[in-house]
C-alpha positions as CSV (number, residue, x, y, z in Angstrom):
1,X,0.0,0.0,0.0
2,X,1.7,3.6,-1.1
3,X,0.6,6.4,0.7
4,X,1.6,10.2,-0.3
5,X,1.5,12.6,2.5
6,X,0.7,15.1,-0.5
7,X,-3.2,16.0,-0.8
8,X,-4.6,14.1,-3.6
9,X,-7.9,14.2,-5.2
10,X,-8.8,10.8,-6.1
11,X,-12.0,9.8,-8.6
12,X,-13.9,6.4,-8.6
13,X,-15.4,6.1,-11.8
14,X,-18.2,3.5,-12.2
15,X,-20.4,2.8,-14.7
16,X,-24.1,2.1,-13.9
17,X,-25.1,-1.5,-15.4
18,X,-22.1,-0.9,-17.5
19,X,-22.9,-4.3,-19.0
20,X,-27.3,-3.5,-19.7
21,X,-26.1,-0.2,-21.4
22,X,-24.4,-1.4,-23.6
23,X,-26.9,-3.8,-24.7
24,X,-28.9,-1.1,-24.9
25,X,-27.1,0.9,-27.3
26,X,-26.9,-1.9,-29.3
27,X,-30.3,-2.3,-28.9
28,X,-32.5,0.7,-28.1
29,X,-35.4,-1.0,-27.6
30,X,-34.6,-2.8,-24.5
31,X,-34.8,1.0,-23.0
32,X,-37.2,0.7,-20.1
33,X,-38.3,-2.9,-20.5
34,X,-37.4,-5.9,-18.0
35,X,-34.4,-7.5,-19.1
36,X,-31.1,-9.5,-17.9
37,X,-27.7,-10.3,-19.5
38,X,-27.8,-14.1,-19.7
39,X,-27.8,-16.5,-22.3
40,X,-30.5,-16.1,-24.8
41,X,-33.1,-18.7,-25.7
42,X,-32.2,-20.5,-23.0
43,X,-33.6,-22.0,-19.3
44,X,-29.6,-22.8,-17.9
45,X,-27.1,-20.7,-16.2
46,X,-26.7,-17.5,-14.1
47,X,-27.5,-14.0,-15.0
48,X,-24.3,-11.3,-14.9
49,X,-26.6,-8.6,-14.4
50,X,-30.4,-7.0,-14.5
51,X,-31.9,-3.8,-15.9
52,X,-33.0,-1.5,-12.8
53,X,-36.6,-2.6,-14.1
54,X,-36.0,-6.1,-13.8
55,X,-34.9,-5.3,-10.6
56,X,-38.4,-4.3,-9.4
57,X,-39.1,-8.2,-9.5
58,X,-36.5,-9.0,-7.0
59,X,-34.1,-10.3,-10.3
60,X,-30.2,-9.7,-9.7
61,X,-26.7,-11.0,-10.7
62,X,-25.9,-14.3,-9.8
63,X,-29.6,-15.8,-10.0
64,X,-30.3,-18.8,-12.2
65,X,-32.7,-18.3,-15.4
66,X,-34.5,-20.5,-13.7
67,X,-35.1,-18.3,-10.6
68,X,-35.4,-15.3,-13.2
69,X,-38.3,-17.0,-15.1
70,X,-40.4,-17.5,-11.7
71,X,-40.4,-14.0,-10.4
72,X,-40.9,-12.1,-14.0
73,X,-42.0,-15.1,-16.8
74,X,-41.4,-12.6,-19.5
75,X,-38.3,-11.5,-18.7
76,X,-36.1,-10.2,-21.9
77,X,-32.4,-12.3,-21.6
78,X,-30.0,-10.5,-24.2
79,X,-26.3,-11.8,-24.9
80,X,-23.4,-9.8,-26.8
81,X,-19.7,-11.0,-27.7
82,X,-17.4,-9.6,-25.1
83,X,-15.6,-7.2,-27.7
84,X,-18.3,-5.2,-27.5
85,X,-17.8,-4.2,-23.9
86,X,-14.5,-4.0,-24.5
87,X,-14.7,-1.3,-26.8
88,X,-16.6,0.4,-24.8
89,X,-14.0,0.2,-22.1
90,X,-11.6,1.2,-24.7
91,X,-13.3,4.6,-25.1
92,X,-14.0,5.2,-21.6
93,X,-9.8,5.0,-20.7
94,X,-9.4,6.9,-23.9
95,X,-11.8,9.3,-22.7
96,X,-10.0,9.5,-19.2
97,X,-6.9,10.3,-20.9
98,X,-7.7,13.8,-22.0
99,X,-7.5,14.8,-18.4
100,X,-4.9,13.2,-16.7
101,X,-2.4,10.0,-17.2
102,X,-2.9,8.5,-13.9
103,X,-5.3,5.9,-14.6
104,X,-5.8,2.9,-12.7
105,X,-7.9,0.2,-14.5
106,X,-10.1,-1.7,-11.4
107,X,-12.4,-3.6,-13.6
108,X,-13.9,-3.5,-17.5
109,X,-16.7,-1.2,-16.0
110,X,-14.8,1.2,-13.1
111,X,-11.1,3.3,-13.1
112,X,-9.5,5.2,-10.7
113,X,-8.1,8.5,-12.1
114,X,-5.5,11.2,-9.6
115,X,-6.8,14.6,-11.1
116,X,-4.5,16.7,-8.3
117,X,-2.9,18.6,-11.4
118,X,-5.9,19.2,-13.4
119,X,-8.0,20.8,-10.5
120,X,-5.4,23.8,-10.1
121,X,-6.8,25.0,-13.3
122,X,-10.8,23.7,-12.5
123,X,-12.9,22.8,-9.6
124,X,-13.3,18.9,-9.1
125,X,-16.8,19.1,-9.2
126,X,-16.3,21.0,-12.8
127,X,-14.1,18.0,-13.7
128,X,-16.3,15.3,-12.7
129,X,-19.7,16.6,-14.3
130,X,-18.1,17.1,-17.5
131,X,-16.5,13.5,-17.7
132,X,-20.1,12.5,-16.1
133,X,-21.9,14.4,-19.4
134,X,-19.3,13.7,-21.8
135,X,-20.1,9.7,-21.5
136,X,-23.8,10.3,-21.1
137,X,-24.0,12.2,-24.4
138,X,-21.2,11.1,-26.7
139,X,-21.6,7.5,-25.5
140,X,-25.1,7.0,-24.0
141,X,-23.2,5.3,-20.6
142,X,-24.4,7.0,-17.6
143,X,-21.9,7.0,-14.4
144,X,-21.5,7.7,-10.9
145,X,-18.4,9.3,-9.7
146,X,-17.1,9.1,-6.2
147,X,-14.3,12.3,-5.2
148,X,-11.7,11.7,-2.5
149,X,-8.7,12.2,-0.5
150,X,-8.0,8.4,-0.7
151,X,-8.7,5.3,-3.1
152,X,-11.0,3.6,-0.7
153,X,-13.0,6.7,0.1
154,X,-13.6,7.3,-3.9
155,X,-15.3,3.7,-3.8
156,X,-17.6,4.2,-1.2
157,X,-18.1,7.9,-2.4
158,X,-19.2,6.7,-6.1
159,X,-21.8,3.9,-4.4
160,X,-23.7,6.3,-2.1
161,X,-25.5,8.1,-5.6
162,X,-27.1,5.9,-8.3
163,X,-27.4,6.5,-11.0
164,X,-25.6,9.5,-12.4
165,X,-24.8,10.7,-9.1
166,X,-21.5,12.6,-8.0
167,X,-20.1,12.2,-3.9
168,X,-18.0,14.2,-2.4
169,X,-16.1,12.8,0.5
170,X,-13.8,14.5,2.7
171,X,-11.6,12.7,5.5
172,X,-12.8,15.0,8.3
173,X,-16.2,14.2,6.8
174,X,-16.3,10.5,6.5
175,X,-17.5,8.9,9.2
176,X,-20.4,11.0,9.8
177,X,-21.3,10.5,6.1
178,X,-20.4,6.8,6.1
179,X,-21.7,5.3,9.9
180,X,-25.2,4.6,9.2
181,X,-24.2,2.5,6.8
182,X,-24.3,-1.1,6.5
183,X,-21.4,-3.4,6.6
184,X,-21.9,-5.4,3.6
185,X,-21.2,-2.1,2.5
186,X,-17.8,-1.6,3.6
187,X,-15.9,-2.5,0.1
188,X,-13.6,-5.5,1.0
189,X,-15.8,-7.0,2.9
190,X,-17.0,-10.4,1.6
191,X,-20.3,-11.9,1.3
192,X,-19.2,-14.7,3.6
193,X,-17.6,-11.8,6.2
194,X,-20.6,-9.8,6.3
195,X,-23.5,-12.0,8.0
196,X,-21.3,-13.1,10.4
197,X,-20.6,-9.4,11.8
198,X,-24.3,-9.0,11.6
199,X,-24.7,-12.0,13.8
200,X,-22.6,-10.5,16.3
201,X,-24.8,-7.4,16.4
202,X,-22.2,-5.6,14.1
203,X,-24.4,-3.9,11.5
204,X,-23.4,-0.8,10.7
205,X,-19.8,1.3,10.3
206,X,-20.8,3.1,13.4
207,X,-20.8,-0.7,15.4
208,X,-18.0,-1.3,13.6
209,X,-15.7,1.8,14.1
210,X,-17.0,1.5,18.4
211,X,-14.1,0.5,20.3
212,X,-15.9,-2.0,22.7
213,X,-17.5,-4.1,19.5
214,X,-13.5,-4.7,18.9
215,X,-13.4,-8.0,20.6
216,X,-15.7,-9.2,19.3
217,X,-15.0,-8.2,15.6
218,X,-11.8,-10.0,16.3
219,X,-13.7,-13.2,16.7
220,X,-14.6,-12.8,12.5
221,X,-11.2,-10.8,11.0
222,X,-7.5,-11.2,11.6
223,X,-6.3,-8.0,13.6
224,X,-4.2,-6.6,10.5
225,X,-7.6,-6.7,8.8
226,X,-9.8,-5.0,11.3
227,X,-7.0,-1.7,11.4
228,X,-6.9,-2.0,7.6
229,X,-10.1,-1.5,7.8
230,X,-10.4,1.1,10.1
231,X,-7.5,2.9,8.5
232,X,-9.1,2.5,5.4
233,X,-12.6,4.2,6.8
234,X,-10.6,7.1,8.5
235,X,-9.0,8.1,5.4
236,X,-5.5,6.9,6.4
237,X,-5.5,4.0,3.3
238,X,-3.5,4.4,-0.2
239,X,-4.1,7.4,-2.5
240,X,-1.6,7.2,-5.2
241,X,-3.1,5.5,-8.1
242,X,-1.5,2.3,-9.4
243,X,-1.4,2.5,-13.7
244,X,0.5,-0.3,-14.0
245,X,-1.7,-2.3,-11.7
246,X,-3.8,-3.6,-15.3
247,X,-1.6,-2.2,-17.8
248,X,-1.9,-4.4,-20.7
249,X,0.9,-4.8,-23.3
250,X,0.1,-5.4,-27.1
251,X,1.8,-9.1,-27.2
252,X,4.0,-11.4,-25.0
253,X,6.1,-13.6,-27.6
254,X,9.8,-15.5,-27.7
255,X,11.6,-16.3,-30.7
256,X,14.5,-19.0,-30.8
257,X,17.6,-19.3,-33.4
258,X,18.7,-22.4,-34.5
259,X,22.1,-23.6,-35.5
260,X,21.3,-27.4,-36.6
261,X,18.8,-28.1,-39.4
262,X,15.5,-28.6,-38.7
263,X,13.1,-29.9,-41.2
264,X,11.6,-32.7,-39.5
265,X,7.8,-31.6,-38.9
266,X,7.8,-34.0,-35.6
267,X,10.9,-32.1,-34.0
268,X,9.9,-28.0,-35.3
269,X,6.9,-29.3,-33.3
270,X,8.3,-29.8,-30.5
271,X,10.1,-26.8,-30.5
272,X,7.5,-25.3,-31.1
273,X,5.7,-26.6,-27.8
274,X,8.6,-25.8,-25.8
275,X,8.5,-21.9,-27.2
276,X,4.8,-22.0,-26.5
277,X,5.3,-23.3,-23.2
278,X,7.8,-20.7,-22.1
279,X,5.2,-17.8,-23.7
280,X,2.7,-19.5,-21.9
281,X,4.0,-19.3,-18.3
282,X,4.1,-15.5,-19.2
283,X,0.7,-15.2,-20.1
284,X,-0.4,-17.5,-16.2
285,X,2.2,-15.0,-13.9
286,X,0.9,-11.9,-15.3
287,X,-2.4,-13.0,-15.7
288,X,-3.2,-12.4,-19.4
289,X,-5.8,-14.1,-21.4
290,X,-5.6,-14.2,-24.9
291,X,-7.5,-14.5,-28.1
292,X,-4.6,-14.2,-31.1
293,X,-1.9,-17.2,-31.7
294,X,0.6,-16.4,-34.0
295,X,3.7,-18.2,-35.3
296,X,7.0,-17.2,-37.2
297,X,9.3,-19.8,-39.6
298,X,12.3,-18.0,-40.6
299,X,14.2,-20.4,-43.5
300,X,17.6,-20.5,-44.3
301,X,17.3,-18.2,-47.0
302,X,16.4,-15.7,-44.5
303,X,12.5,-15.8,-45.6
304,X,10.5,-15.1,-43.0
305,X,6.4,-15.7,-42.6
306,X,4.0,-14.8,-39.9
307,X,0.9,-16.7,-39.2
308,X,-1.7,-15.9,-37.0
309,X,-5.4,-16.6,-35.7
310,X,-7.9,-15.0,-33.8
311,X,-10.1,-17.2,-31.7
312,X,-13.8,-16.7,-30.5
313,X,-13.2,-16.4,-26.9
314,X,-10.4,-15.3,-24.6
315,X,-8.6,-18.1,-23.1
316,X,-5.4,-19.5,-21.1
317,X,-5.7,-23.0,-21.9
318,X,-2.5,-24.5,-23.2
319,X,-4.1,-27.3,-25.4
320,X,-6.7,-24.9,-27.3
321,X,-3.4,-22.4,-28.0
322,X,-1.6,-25.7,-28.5
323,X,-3.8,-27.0,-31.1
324,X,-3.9,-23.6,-33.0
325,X,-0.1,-23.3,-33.3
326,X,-0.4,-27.0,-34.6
327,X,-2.9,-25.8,-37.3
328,X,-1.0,-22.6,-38.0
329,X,2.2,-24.9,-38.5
330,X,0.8,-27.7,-40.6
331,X,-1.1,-25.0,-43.0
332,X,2.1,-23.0,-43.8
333,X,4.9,-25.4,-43.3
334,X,5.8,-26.6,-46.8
335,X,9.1,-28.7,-46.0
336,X,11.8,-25.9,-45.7
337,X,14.9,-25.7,-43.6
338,X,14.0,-23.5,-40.8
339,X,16.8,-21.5,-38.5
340,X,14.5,-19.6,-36.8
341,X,10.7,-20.6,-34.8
342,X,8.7,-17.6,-32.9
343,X,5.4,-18.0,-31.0
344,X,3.2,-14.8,-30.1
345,X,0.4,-14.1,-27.4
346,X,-1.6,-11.2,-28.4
347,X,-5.1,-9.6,-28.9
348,X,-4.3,-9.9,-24.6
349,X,-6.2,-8.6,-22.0
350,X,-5.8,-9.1,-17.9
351,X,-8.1,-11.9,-16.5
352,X,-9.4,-8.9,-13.6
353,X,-11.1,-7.2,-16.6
354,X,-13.0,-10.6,-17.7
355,X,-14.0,-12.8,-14.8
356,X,-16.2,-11.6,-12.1
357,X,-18.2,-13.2,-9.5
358,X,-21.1,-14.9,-11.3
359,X,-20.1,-14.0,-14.6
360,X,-22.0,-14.9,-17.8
361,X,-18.9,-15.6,-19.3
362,X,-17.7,-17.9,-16.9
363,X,-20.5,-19.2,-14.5
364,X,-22.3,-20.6,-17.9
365,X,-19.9,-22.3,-19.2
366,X,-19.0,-23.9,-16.4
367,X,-22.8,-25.0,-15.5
368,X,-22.5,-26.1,-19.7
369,X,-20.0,-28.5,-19.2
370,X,-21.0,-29.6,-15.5
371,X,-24.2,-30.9,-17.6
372,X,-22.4,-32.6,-20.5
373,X,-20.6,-34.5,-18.1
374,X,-23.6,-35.8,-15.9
375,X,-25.0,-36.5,-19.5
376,X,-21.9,-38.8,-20.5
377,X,-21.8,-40.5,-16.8
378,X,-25.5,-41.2,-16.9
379,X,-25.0,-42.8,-20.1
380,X,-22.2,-44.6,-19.2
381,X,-24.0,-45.8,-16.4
382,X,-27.0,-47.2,-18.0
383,X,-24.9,-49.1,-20.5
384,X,-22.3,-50.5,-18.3
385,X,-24.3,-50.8,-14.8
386,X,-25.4,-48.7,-12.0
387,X,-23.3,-46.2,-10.7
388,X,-19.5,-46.9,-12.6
389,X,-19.0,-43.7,-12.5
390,X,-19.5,-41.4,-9.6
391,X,-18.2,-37.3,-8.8
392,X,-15.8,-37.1,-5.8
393,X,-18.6,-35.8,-3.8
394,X,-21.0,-38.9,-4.3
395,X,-18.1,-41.2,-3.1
396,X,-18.7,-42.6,0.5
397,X,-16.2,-44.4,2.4
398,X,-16.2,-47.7,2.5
């Protein structure tokens, strides 16, 4: 955690149903009707996120379809290709740029941005109402924007008004604006944290910040946890902004130079595994997931070609970039003397910026393959006799 003793004045900028709004654009008739990202056509899998007027029906990220369908029948369920929210995002950082260079990426749909300089010249609240209008108008995504001394007090600022609402909160001000509410609300605290403090008669930031509920806080968190916390809800937390905390690069790649021939398809293959697999452990410590493969052959005539392919879908799974090197390879590899193999990663982005908790992108196709595979074992089952194949959870001991 860096702390500045300088003043800083810290923005949390966070879409409102970032993920709906788009749809919406996309689609302007979904304005003001009941509807849920989700898979369309379809009664499996989890919902990422509702319209505020689905919400009226008690629908909300993370419920089945299932559950959906029940409360609301005709709710609308609506599915894009991730590249559209990422261009989107794309012009919201692009956007954020024109005022200041310290941008810290939190998620696809919220940034942090230090606009310390820029406010010599203009009020904050100036700053934030024109970046508020300027997406609003020029990109039809409305916002909420949280202003503070500190990272942590921009995040709770920005959730207090929505939709299109701007907070101001200063650290002599925060606890009277923050006490009355609830502790699920205190960001960092988990879903499996919260109930627990509740349980203990812990319910709001005023029980929390009381001295004499310390004890029995400490029961729930570790003690570096609860003064995080507190530091964090007295302004004392970090509030120098991070840009290289997501900052994506283009393309991750290696490239190898050979001194003995090689023109036997089995061993450039191999090499071309073990090149993959050194680009790959890249792509897992930084966290990238990636949707371009690309391949160079360099012969001994110094003629070099570049291959690639864009997939549907983001991934970090070895054997699907595996088998698309192996296509690349065996559709341009005519028999040559090579001296030279490259493999490339790019098209990347950081996994924070795809997977969230219940996720469409994730949670359904999880649930999708969870179902194949009870198909297959119940098959298997009825052909070869009861129960041959069991999950580790079904197993008893014996």
């Amino acid at each position: 955690m860096t702390i500045d003793n300088k003043p800083h004045i810290i923005f949390h900028i966070d879409f409102n149903q970032f993920f709906c709004s788009v749809a919406q654009i996309q689609n302007p008739l979904l304005r003001g009707k009941a509807f849920a990202i989700g898979r369309e056509n379809s009664e499996y899998g989890v919902i990422s996120t509702a319209s505020y007027e689905a919400r009226k029906y008690g629908i909300h990220s993370g419920m089945s379809l299932t559950e959906c369908y029940k409360l609301y029948p005709k709710l609308i369920v609506v599915s894009l290709p991730y590249s559209y929210y990422l261009d989107y995002h794309d012009k919201f950082i692009s956007l954020l740029k024109e005022y200041t260079n310290l941008i810290e990426v939190a998620s696809i749909d919220e940034a942090y941005i230090d606009v310390t300089e820029y406010a010599k010249t203009k009020h904050p609240l100036i700053i934030a109402k024109e970046i508020q209008t300027r997406l609003l108008t020029k990109y039809k995504l409305p916002t909420s924007i949280g202003i503070a001394p500190t990272l942590f007090l921009a995040k709770m600022a920005s959730d207090l008004k929505k939709p299109l609402g701007i907070t101001v909160i200063r650290k002599k001000e925060a606890f009277n604006i923050l006490k009355d509410l609830s502790v699920k609300d205190i960001f960092g605290i988990g879903k499996k944290t919260y109930p627990k403090l509740e349980e203990l008669g812990i319910k709001t930031i005023n029980d929390f910040m009381n001295i004499n509920n310390k004890d029995k806080i400490l029961s729930v968190l570790s003690l570096d946890f609860y003064n995080d916390i507190i530091n964090r809800l007295t302004g004392n937390s970090r509030n120098v902004i991070d840009v290289n905390k997501h900052h994506i690069n283009e393309s991750i790649s290696t490239m190898q130079t050979y001194d003995r021939r090689l023109n036997d398809e089995d061993e450039i293959l191999l090499e071309l595994r073990k090149l993959a697999k050194d680009v790959y452990k890249r792509l897992i410590e930084e966290k990238y997931l990636t949707k371009t493969i690309s391949i160079s052959l360099r012969d001994t005539s110094f003629k070099t070609i570049t291959r690639s392919k864009t997939i549907s879908e983001y991934t970090n799974d070895f054997l699907e970039i595996f088998d698309v090197i192996t296509t690349l390879f065996y559709e341009n590899y005519h028999g040559d003397t090579l001296r030279l193999l490259g493999v490339t990663y790019g098209n990347l982005i950081k996994e924070e910026l795809l997977v969230k908790d219940y996720n469409l992108f994730t949670i359904d196709e999880i649930i999708e393959k969870e179902a194949s595979v009870k198909k297959l074992m119940k098959n298997l089952n009825e052909t070869y006799g009861k129960d041959i194949i069991l999950f580790g959870k079904d197993l008893k001991t014996k």
